[in-house]
C-alpha positions as a printed Julia matrix, in Angstrom:
447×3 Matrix{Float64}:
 21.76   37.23   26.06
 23.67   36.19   29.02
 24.0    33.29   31.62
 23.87   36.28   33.9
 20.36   37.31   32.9
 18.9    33.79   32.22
 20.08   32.01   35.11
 21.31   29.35   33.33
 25.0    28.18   31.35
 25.97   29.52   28.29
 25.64   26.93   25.74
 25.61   23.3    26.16
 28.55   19.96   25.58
 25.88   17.49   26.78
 24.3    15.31   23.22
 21.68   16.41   22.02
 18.39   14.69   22.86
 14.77   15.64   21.44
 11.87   15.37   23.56
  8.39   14.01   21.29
  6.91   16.51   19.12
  3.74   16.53   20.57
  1.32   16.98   18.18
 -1.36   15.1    20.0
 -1.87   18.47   22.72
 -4.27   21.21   21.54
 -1.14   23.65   22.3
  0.81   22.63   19.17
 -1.89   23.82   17.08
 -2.35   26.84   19.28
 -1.45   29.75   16.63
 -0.9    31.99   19.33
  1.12   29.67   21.35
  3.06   28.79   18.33
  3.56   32.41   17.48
  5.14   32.79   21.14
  7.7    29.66   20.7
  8.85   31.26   17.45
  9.52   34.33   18.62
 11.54   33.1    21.97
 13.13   30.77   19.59
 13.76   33.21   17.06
 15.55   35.48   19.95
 17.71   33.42   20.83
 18.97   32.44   17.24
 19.42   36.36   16.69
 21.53   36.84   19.69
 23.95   33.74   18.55
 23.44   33.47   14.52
 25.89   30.39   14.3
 23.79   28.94   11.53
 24.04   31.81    9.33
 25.33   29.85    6.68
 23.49   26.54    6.67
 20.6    27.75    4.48
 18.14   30.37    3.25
 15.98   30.35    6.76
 18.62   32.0     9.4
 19.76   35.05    6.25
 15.96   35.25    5.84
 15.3    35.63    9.79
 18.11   37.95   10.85
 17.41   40.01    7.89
 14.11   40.67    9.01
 15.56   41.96   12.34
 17.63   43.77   10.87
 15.6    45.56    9.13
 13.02   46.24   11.4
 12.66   49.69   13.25
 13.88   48.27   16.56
 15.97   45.81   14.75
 15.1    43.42   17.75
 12.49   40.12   17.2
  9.97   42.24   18.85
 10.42   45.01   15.32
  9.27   41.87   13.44
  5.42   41.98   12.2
  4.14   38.07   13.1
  2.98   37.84   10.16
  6.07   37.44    8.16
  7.57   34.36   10.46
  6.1    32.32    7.82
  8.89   33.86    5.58
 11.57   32.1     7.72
  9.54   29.06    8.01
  9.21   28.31    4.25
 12.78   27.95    3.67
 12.97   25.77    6.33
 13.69   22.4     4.65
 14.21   19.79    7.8
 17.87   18.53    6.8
 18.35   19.11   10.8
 21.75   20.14   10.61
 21.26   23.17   12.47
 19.85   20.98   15.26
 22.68   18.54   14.62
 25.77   20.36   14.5
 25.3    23.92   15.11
 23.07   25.13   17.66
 24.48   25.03   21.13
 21.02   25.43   22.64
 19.39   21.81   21.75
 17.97   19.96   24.67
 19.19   19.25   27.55
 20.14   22.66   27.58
 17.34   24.82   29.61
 16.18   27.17   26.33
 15.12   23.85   24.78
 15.6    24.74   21.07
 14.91   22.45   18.41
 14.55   24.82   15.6
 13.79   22.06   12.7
 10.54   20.53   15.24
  9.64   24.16   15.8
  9.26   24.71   11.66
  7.11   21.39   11.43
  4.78   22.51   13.71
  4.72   25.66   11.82
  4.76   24.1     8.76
  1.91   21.64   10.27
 -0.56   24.39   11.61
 -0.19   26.21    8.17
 -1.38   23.08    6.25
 -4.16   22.78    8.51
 -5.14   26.04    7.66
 -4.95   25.53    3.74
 -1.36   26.87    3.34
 -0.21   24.11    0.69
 -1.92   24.22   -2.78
 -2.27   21.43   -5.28
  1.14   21.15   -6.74
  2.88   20.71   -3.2
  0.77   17.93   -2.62
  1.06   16.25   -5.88
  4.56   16.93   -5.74
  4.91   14.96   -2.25
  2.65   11.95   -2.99
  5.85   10.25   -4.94
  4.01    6.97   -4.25
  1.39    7.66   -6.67
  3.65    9.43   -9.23
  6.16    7.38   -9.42
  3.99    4.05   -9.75
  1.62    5.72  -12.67
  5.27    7.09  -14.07
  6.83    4.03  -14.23
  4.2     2.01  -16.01
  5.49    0.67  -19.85
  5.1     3.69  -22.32
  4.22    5.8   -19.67
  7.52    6.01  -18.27
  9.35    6.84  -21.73
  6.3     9.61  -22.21
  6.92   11.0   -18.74
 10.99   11.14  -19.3
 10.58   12.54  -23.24
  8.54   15.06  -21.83
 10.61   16.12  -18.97
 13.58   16.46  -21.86
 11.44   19.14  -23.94
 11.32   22.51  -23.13
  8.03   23.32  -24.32
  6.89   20.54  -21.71
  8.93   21.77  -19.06
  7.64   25.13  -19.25
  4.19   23.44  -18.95
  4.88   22.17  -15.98
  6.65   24.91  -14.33
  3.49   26.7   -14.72
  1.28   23.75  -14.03
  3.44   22.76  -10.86
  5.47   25.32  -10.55
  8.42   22.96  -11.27
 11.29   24.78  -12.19
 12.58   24.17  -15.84
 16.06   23.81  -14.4
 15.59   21.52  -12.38
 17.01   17.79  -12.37
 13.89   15.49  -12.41
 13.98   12.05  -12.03
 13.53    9.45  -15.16
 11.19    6.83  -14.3
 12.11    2.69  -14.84
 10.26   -0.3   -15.88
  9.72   -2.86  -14.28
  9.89   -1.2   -10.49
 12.07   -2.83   -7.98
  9.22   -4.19   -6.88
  8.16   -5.66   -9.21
 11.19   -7.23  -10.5
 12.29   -8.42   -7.37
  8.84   -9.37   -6.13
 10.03  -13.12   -6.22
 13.07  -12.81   -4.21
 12.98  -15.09   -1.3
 15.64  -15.15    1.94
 16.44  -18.51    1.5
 19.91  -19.79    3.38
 21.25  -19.45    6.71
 21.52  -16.63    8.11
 24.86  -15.48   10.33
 23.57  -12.99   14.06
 26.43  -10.43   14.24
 26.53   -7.9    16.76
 23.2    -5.98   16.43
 22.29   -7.62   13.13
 20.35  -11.19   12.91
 21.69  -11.39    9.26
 18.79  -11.99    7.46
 17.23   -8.25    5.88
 14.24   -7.5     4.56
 14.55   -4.22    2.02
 12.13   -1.08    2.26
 12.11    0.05   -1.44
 11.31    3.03   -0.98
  9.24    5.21   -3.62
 12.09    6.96   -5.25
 14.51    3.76   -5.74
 11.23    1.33   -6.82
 10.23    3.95   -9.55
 13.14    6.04  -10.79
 16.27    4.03   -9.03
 15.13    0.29   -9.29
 19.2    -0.76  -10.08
 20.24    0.69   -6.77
 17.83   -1.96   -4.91
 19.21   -4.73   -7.07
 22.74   -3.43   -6.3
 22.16   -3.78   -2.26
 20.25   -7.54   -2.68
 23.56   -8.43   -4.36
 25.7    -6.74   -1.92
 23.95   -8.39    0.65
 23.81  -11.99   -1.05
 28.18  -11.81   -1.99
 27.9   -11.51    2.17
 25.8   -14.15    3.08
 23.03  -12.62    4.08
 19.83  -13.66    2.8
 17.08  -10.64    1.79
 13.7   -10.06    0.65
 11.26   -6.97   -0.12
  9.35   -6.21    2.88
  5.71   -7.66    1.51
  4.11   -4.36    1.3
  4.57   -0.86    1.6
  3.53    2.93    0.86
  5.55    6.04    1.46
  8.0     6.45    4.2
  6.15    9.68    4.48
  8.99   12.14    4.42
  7.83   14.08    1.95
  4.07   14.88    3.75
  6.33   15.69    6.84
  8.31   18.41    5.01
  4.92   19.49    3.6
  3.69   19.73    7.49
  1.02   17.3     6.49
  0.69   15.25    9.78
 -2.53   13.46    9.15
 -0.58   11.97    5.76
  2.81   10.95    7.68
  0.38    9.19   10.44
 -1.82    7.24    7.5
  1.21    6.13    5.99
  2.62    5.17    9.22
 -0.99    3.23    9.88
 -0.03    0.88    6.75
  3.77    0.86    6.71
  4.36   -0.12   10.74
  2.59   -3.17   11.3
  3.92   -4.57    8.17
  7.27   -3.85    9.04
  6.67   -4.46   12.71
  5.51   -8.09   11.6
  8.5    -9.13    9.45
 11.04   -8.03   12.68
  9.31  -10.21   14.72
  9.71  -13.16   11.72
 13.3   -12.61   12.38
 14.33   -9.47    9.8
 16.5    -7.02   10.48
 15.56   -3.81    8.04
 16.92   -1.34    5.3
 16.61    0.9     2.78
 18.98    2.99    0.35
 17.97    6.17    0.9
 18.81    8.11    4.24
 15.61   10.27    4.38
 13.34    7.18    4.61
 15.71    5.14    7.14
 15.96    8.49    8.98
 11.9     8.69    9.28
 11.72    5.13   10.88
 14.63    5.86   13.19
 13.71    9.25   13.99
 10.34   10.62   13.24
  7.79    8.32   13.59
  9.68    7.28   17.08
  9.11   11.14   18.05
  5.76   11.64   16.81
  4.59    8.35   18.23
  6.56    8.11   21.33
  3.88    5.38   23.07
  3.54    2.84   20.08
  5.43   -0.46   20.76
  5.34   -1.23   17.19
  7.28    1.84   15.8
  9.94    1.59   19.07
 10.51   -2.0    17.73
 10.85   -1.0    13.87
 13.25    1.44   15.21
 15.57   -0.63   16.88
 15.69   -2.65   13.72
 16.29   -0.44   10.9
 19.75   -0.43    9.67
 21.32    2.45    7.07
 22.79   -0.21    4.74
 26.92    0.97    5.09
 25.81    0.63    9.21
 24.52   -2.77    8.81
 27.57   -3.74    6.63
 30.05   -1.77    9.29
 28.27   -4.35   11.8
 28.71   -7.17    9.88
 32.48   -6.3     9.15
 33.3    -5.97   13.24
 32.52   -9.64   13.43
 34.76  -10.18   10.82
 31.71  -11.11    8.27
 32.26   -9.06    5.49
 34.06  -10.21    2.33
 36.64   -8.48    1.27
 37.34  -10.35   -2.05
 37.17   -7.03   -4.14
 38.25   -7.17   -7.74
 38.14   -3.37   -8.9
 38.93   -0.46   -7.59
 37.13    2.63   -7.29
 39.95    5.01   -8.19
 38.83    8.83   -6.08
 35.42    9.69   -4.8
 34.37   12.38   -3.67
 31.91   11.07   -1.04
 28.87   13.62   -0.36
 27.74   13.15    3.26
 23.99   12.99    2.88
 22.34   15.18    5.77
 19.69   12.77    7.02
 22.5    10.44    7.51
 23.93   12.45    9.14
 21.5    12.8    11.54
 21.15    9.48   12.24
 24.17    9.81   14.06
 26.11    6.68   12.92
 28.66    8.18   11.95
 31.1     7.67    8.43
 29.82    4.18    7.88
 30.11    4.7     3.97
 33.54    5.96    3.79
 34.69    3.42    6.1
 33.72    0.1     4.29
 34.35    2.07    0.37
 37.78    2.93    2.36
 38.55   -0.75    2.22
 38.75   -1.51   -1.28
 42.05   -1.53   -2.52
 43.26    1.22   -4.99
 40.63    3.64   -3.62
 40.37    7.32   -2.26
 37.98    9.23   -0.88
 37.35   12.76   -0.34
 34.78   13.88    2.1
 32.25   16.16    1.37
 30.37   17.58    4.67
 27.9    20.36    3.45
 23.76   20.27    2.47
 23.6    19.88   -0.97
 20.04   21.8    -0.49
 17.62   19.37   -2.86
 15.92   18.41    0.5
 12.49   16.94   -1.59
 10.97   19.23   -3.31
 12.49   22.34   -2.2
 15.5    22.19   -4.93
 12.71   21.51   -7.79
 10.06   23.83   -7.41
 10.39   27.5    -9.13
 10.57   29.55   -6.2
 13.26   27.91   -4.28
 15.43   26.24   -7.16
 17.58   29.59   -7.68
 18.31   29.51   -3.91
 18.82   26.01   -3.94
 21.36   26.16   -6.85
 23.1    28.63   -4.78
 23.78   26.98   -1.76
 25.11   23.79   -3.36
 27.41   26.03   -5.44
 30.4    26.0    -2.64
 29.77   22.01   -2.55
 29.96   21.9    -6.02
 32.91   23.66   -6.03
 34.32   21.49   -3.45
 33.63   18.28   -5.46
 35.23   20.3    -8.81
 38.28   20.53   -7.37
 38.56   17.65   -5.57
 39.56   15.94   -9.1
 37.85   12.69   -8.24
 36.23   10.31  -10.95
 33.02    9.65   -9.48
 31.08   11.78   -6.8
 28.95    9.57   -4.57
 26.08   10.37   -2.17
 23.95    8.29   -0.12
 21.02   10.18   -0.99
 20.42    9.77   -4.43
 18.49   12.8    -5.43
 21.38   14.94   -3.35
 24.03   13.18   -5.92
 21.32   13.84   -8.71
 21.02   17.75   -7.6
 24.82   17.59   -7.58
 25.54   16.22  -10.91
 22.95   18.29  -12.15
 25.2    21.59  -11.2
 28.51   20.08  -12.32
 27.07   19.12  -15.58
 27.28   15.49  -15.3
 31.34   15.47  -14.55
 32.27   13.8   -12.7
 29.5    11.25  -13.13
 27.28   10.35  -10.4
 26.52    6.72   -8.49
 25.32    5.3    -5.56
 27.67    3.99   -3.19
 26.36    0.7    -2.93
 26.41    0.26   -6.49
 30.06    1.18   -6.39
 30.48   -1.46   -3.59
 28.94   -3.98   -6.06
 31.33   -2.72   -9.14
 33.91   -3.22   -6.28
 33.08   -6.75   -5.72
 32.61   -7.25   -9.03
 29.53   -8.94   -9.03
């Protein structure tokens, strides 16, 4: 595959852009017309193969080709793209860092987009069975898990093997995996009095006043991390509230390919949100995956709504809010403790946000600290490094990160995604131990 024969330049040093997904036109759900996209798309990724080693989808693709009798794209039956596309996991890496073919270069490939759709026409036709969508609808689980005595039930449970092999058969859960362990009260719940009250401080982008997305996995399972960031935020001056209501960022129904979920959640989430901007809030959440959906997905899927352009401009990862704050020379820097080495495990969808180190730059200023930088997938990605068929794979590609963390020697290992430090720890057997970085930024302050 040449310039010569296309016409066009050989790879691309523009940024990347993405154009909407489109899943409003009859062609997206065209299985023909998606068959045709994956296979020009597929071509082209088995005349480069840069991404060879990001995850299980590019081995699985250019071993099909291999293997065929014309060991071409055109020796692959149709019928087995699905293969590629199931252990396609969205962390959009490939699109991010690798491929050298993303828009605005001519062959247009946006290989993550290309598996939704995939992903979204094979839901339509019944391709996801009751456990996946359990599994995905962590609103629901994690507020019935995190009720009193229900919680301690649903974590005893998870710690017995007879239980575990219940489920793995039930919900085809692994009996490896890491699961969460569910908290009472919820974040929202405890913090369901919290008021901004004070002045707020505008600095650069920020208004200084925030109002928190919980987020299902923090209110449930992670409650102390939400705490953590309203006391971050109050030692800075900046007042902070729960937004009033909310359901599901909807990541996990995207990964699933369920599009009629994502745009339901969306239909309660936005105005809410949308709402509480215009009252003068800027807007966060500790988790990358759910800041990455307001920033990124919803904007793409819903190119047209005025509502979702303004929630984007005015959600915040919490490190780039803080990195803001401390260009205007508004952050304290009173620390008491230091953090002694990290090793700092760069979360994909934050990645993909495109903000850049934020993290490691404001953890970088507290005295007596050092961090090592960990740049690789950690491959949890939802539900894809819990469920029985894909937990050996996923186990496998976070070995080399593991590794990497091992012999790094730090104390602590810290990721911005929480289940990606979880999945971590989980392979390193708990050492070092695991926390979030902004509850390390609280220890910091000591506070």
């Amino acid at each position: 595959m040449t310039s010569e024969i296309t016409g066009t330049r050989e790879g691309n040093l523009e940024a990347p852009t993405r154009h909407p997904l489109g899943q409003d036109e009859p062609s997206f759900w065209d299985q023909a017309a998606l068959d045709a996209e994956l296979e020009r798309v597929f071509n082209i990724c088995h005349g480069c193969r840069r991404c060879v080693s990001l995850c299980h989808a590019f081995p699985t693709l250019f071993d099909l080709i291999d293997q065929s009798a014309s060991m071409e794209i055109d020796g692959v039956d149709k019928a087995d793209y699905g293969k590629v596309v199931e252990q396609c996991y969205l962390c959009d890496l490939c699109y991010q860092t690798k491929c050298p073919y993303v828009p605005p270069h001519p062959w247009n490939v946006d290989f993550p987009h290309l598996m939704l759709r995939a992903k979204a026409v094979e839901f339509r036709d019944g391709g996801a069975g009751f456990a996946s969508k359990l599994l995905s609808s962590t609103t629901r689980v994690g507020r019935i898990a995190s009720i009193p005595v229900v919680a301690e039930t649903v974590n005893a449970l998870n710690r017995s093997k007879p239980a575990r092999r219940l489920l793995d058969k039930t919900l085809r859960v692994h009996p490896d995996a890491e699961v969460p362990a569910y908290k009472h009260p919820r974040a929202r719940r405890k913090l369901r009095k919290l008021e901004a009250g004070g002045q707020n401080t505008p600095a650069g982008r920020t208004r200084g006043k925030v109002a928190i997305f919980a987020t299902c996995y923090c209110d449930s399972a992670l409650p102390q991390v939400v705490d953590d960031l309203v006391a971050v935020l109050a030692h800075n001056g900046i007042p902070a509230k729960l937004v009033p209501k909310e359901v599901c960022c909807g990541m996990p129904k995207l990964e699933l390919g369920d599009l009629a979920s994502v745009t339901k959640y969306k239909d309660e989430n936005i105005p809410v949100l949308a709402r509480t901007v215009r009252e003068g809030f800027d807007l966060t959440a500790a988790i990358p995956s759910c800041v990455l959906m307001f920033k990124q997905e919803l904007p793409l899927m819903f190119p047209d709504d005025e509502n979702v352009k303004l929630v984007q401009r005015s959600f915040f990862d919490p490190f780039e809010y803080l990195e803001e704050r401390h260009e205007a020379g508004l952050l304290k820097t009173d620390f008491r403790h230091p953090l002694g080495k990290l090793a700092w495990h760069v979360a994909c969808h934050q990645r993909v946000q495109k903000i850049g180190p934020k993290t490691r730059d404001i953890l970088s200023l507290v005295p007596g600290t050092e961090i090592v930088t960990v740049e690789r997938c950690s491959c949890h990605d939802g539900t894809y490094g819990v469920k029985r068929d894909t937990y050996p794979l996923s186990r496998k590609i976070a070995r080399p990160v593991e590794t990497r963390i091992r012999d790094s020697g730090a104390a602590t290992l810290t990721s911005d995604c929480p289940m990606a430090g979880a999945h971590l720890a989980h392979g390193l057997d708990g050492q070092p131990p695991q926390q979030h970085p902004i509850s390390l930024l609280r220890k910091a302050y000591g506070i």
